[in-house]
N, C-alpha and C positions, 0 to 999 in steps of 0.2 A: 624523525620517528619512522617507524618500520610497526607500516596497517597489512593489516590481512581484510578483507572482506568476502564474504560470505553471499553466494547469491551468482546467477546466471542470466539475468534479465534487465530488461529496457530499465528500470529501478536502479540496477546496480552499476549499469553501465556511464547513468545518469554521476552515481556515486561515487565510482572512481572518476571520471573529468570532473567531479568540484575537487575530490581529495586533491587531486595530481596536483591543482592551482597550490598549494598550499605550501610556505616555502620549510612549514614542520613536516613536511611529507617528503621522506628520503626513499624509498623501496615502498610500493604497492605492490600487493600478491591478492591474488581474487579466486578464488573456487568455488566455482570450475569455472567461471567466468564465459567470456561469447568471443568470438572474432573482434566485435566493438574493444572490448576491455584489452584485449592481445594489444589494442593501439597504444594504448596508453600505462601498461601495468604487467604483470609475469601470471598469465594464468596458472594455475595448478589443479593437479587433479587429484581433488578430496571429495569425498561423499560428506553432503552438508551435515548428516548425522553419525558420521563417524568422531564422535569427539576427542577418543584416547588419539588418533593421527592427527587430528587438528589441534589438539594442547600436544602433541610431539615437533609438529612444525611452526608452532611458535616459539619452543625451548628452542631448537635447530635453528630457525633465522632469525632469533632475539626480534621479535613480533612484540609492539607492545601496545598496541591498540588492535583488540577485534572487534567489526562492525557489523553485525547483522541484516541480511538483507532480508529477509524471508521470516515466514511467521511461522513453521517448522521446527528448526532446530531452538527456537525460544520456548516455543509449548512441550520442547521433550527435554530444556531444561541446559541446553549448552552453558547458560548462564554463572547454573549452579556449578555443573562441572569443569569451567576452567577456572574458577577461583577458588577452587577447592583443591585438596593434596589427592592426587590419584597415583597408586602405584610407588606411593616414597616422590612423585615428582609434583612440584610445585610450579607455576606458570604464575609471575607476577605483574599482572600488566591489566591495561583499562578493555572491559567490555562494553560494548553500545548495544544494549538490548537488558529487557529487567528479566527476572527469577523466575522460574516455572511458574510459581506461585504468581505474581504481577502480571504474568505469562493469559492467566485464564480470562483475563480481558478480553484479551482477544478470542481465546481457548474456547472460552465456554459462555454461551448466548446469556444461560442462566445465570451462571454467574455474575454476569456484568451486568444484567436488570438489577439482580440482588444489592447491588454495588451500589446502582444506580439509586435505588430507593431510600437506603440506607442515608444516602447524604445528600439526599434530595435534587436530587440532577433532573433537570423535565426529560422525560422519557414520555415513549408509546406507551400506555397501560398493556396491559400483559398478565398471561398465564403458561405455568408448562406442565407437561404432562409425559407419561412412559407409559410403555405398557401395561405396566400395572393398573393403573387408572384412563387405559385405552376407550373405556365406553365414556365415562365422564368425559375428556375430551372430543369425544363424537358429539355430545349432547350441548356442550362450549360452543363449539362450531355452529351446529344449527342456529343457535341461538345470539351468534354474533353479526355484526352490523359488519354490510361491504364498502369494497372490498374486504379482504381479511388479507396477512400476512401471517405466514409459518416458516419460521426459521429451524434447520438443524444444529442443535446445541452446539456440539462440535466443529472442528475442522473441515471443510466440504468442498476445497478448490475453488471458492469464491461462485459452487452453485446451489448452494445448502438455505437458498431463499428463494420463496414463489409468494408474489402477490395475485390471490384468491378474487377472482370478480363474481362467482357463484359459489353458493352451498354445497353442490354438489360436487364440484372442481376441488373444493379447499378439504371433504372429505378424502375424496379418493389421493391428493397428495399428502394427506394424513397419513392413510393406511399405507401410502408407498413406503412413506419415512419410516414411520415405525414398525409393521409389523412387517414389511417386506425388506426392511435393512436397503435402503437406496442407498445410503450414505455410508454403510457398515456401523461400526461402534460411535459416529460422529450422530445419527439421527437416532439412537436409543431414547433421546430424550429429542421435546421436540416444543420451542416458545413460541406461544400463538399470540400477536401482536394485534393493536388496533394498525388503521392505514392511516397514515399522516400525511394529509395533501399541504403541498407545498413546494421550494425550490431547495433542492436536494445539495451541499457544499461541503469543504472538506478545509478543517483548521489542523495543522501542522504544529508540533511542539515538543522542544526538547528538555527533558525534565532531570534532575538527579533524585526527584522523590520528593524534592522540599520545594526548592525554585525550579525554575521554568524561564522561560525564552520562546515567545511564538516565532518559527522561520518561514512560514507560509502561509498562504490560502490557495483552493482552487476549486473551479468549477468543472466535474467529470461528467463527458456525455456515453452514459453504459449498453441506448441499443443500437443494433446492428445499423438501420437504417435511417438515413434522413428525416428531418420531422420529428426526430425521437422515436421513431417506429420501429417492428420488430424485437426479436429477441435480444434480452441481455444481454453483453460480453462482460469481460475486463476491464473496458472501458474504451470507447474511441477515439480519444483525445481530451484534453481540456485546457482551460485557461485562463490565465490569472492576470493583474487584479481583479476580482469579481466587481462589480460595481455597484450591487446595490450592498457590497460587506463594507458600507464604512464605519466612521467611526462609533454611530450610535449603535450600529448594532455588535461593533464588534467588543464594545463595553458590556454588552449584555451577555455573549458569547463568553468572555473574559468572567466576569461577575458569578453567573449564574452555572457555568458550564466547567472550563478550564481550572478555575481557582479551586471548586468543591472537590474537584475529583484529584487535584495534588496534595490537596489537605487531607483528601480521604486515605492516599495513599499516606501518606507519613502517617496517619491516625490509627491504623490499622500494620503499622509496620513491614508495608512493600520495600522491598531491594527492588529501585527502578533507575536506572541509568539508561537512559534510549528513548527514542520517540516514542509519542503517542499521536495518534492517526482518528482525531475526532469527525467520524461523519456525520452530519448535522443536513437538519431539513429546517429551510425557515419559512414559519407556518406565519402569515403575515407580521413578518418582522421581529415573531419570537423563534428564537435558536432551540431547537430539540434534540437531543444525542437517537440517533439509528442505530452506531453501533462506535466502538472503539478496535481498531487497531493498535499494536504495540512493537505496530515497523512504519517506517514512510509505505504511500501508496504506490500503485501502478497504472496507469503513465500520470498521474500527478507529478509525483519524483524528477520526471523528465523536464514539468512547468515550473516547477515552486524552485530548484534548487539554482537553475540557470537567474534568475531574478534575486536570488539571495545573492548579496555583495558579501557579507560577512565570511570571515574565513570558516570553512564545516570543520577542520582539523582541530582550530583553536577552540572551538565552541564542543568538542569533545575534551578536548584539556580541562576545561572553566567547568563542566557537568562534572567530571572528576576530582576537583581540585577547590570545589566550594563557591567558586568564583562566579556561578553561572548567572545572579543575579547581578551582578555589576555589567554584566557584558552586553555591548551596544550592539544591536542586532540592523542592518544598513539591508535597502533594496535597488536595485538599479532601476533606472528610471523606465518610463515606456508600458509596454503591455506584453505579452509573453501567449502565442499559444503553439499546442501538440496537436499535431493528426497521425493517427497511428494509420499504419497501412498494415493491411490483414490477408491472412490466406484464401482464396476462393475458399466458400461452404463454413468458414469460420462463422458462427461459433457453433455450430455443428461438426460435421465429418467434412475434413480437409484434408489435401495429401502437403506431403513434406517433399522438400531434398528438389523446387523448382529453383533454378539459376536465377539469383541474384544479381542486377545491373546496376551500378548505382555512380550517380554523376564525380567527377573532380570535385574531391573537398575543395580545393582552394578556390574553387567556383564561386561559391558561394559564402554569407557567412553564419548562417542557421547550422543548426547541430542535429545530425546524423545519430540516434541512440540505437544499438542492436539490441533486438528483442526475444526475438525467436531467430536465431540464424547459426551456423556452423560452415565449416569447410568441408568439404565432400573429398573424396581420397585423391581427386587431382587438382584441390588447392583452388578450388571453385568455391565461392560465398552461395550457399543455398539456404532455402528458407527450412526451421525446423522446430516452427510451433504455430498456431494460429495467427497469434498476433505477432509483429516479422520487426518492423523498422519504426520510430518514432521520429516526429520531425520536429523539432523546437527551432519558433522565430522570434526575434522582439521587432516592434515597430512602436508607434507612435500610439496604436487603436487595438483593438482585437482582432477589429476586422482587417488593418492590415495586414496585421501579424500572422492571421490566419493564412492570406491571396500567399504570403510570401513562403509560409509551409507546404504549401498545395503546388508553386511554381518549382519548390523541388522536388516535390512528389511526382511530378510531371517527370523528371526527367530520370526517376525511378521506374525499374519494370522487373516484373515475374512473373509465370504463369497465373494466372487467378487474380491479381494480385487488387486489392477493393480497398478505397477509404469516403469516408466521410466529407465531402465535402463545402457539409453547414455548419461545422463546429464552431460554437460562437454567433451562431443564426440571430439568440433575443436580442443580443447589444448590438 
């Protein structure tokens, strides 16, 4: 088969080396793809949101799986548009990502608490608010217990969330959101959360609406500094197996979390073909949904998929073709972890376009994911996002899985160039 995939990032690069393994996988084309993907696939250059040239270039090279990297072109609806007649031209082929509509999951904060109530999924209690009822919300605030959490409803480049440790603080990020447009149209509305203490985890699952098939777990470490200190990022790295996700809790996760929200989908008539991206806090032992994604994560993608045995091609066919409950989903053995390496002042203000050094692949046998990088006009690897290189190992432990990320992070260099190197610290 001939996949197209969608996406530029340490995720997708992740994406194409499991496709490529796949012996149904004849022709990978990825756009716009990174230098990583050039290795192994035909970059092209398409604007993720141009869909009439992206349903042109799969009529042109008889494309018959598209795989969504990015939560972008699913909330503006790519889904809808290549399975539909555009222009007299029809594209008949499998998409991995669900409908605008299935889309707001991710889309929209409110929506998916709505969701979440609806069919009983344990969530944060919660309220949201607009402008319109901008004082009422002020007066929510004073009156709620800390921390506090305020999310923008919409789309916000994964910064559209601040946990509130005073009143005063979760006001004035109030007023930022909404009457100051921080977010633009994504913080118009704005869902004010309780704070759920606990350990924060990420269940993976690929659904066609009915059945389902979990292909992962992981554990993501989001701030800057050791210790878990510091500002948020993307994520620092992470790593799988979790160990306290066995099997009792993950029956409950399954039970109480997974199951309601794929019944909820068929019950309510979602077109879902593609993952969902559950991130869950477990609050001594019980599983709570934070939020849903409706794409794999970032750098999760890089731990969960290398540990997934199963073929990802075939398990795109079986979501399509009804089978997806029959299909045996297999993990390689060992322990699996990521250390992203980052640009100096990341996740603040960072410069781009520092030379890239990076050891003999055959050196080693860990996995190189580009994240943020490009070639510079004399065919130089430079860095050209905050977060740059991800490093996935397996070993026997976390912890050694971790030493042996960090031993080639070691013989990586760039100007600035900063990682993590406690990830995996509790186990």
């Amino acid at each position: 088969m001939n996949i197209l995939l969608l996406g530029s990032g340490g995720r997708e690069h992740a994406m194409a080396w499991k496709m490529t393994q796949s012996h149904h996988c004849d022709k990978l084309f990825i756009a716009p793809g990174n230098p990583g993907t050039a290795l192994i696939g035909t970059n092209v250059i398409i604007a993720l949101t141009d869909f009439e040239a992206i349903q042109n270039f799969c009529l042109e090279q008889n494309i018959d799986i598209v795989v969504v990297g990015p939560e972008e072109p699913l909330v503006k609806g790519i889904t809808d548009f290549l399975t539909a007649t555009n222009n007299n031209k029809k594209w008949n082929g499998i998409v991995v990502g669900p409908s605008a509509n299935a889309a707001q999951l991710e889309g929209s904060k409110a929506f998916s608490k709505a969701f979440m109530k609806r069919h009983q999924i344990p969530t944060a209690g919660y309220a949201e608010f607009t402008l319109n009822n901008f004082e009422e919300g002020k007066k929510y605030i004073a009156q709620h217990s800390l921390p506090v959490v305020l999310k923008a409803d919409g789309l916000a480049a994964g910064k559209g969330v601040v946990i509130s440790e005073t009143h005063d603080e979760a006001l004035q990020v109030f007023e930022s959101m909404i009457v100051d447009k921080q977010f633009g149209e994504a913080s118009s509305k704005v869902v004010i959360e309780e704070f759920l203490k606990g350990i924060e985890v990420s269940v993976f699952v690929l659904t066609n609406g009915k059945d389902y098939q979990i292909i992962g777990h992981a554990k993501d470490y989001k701030r800057i500094g050791e210790g878990d200190t510091g500002l948020n990022t993307g994520g620092m790295g992470c790593v799988t197996p979790v160990p306290f996700m066995d099997e009792l809790f993950m029956q409950k996760v399954e039970s109480k979390i997974i199951q309601p929200t794929v019944d909820g989908l068929e019950k309510e008539n979602f077109i879902y073909n593609g993952f969902i991206f559950f991130g869950l806090m477990n609050c001594n032992g019980e599983p709570y949904v934070i939020e849903y994604n409706c794409r794999l994560g970032d750098p999760e993608t890089e731990v969960v998929l290398p540990r997934l045995e199963t073929d990802l091609v075939s398990l795109f066919a079986a979501m399509d073709n009804g089978t997806l409950a029959d299909t045996n989903i297999t993990f390689h053995e060992g322990s699996f972890a990521t250390v992203m390496a980052v640009s100096g002042g990341y996740p603040q203000d960072y410069e781009k376009n520092k030379i890239i050094h990076l050891p003999d692949a055959k050196t080693n046998d860990s996995l190189i994911f580009h994240a943020g990088t490009k070639q510079n006009e004399a065919g130089e690897l430079v860095t050209n996002g905050g977060r740059v290189l991800a490093v996935t190992s397996q070993s026997d432990t976390i912890t050694l899985a971790v030493e042996k990320s960090k031993a080639v992070l070691e013989k990586i260099s760039f100007e600035g160039m900063y990682y993590r190197r406690d990830i995996g610290w509790e186990f």
